[in-house]
C-alpha positions as CSV (number, residue, x, y, z in Angstrom):
1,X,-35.9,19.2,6.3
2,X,-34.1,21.3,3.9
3,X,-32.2,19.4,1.0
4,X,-28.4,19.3,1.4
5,X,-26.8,20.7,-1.9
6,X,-23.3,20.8,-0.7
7,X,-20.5,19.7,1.7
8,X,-20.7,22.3,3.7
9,X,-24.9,21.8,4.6
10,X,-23.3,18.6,5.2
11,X,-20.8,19.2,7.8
12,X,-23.1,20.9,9.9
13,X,-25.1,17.5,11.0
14,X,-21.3,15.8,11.8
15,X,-20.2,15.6,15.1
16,X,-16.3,17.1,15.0
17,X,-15.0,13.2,15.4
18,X,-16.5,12.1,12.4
19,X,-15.8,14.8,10.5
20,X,-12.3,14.2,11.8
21,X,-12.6,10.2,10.7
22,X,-13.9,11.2,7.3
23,X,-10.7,13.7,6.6
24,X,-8.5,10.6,8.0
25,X,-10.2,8.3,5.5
26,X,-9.8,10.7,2.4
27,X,-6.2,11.3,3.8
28,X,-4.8,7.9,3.2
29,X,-6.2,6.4,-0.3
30,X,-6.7,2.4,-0.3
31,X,-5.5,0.5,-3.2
32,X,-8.4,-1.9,-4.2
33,X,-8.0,-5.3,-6.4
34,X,-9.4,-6.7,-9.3
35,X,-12.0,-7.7,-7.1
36,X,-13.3,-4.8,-5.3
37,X,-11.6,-5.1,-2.2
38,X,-8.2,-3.7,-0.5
39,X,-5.1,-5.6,-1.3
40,X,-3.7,-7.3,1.1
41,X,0.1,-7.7,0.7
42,X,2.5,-9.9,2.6
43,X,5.8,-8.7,3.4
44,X,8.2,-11.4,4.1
45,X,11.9,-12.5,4.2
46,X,13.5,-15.3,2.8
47,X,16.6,-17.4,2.5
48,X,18.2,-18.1,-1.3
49,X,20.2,-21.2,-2.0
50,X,23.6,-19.3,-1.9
51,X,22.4,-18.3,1.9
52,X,20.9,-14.8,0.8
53,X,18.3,-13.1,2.3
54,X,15.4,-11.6,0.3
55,X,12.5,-9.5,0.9
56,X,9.4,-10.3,-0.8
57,X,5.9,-8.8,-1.5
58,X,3.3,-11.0,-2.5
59,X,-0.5,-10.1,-2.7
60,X,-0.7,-7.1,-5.6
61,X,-3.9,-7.4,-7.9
62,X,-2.2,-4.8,-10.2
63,X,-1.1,-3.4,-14.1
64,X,2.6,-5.0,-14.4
65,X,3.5,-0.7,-15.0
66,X,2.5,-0.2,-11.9
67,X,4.4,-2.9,-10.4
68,X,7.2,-1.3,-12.3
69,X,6.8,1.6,-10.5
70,X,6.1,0.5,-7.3
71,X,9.8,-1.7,-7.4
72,X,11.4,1.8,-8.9
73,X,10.2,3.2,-5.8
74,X,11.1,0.9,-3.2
75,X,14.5,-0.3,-4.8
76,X,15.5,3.5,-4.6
77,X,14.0,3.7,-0.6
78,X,15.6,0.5,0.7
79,X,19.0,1.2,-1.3
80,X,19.1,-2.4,-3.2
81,X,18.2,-4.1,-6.5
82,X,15.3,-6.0,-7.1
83,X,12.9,-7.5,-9.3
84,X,9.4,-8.2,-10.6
85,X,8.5,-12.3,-10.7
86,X,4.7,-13.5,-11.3
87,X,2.9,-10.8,-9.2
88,X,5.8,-10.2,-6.3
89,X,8.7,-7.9,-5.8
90,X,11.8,-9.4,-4.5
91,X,14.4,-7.1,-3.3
92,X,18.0,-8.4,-2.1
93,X,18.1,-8.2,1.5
94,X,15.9,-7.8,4.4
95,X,13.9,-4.9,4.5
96,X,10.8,-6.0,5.8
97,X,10.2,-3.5,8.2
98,X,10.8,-0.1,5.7
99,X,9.1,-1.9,3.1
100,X,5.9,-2.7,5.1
101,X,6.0,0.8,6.7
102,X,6.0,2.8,3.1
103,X,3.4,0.5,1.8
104,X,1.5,1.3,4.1
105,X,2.2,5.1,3.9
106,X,1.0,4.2,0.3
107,X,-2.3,3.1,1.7
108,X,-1.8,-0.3,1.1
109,X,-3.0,-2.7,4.0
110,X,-0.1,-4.9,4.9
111,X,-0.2,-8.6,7.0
């Protein structure tokens, strides 16, 4: 057998599924933890004292920057404020569905 010394040798033995499955996989990047594996965020709503509704995201394993960003982004998406508090993002009203469907645009995997 002759040795493989590039992508393209490789291709050849892949059946046009996997090759397909291996461009879907590189497609969507997966955000790992501190511990190796994908995080695994919660997306949830909840009710405030004063009867408000909040949308928060629990689960990162993650820089505080990036955090930072992430809110930026997602404030700016949804349209309302939010914050950053021990590891979640909280953003006024519920936007549960919009945030779990650009997280997972992101790559994230979402409950």
């Amino acid at each position: 057998m002759a040795k493989l010394s590039s992508l393209e040798d490789l291709q050849v033995l892949l059946s046009a599924e996997d090759l397909n499955a291996a461009k879907a996989n590189l497609a969507t990047p997966t955000h790992y933890g501190y511990d190796g594996k994908p995080q695994r965020l919660s997306v949830k709503a909840e009710r405030r004292k004063a009867g408000k509704i909040v949308t928060v995201i629990t689960g990162f394993q993650a820089r505080p920057e990036e955090l930072a960003r992430l809110l930026q982004a997602l404030k700016k998406r949804v349209g309302a404020g939010g914050s950053l508090l021990d590891n979640a993002l909280e953003l006024q009203g519920d936007h549960s569905a919009k945030v779990a469907a650009y997280l997972k645009e992101q790559g994230y995997v979402v409950r």
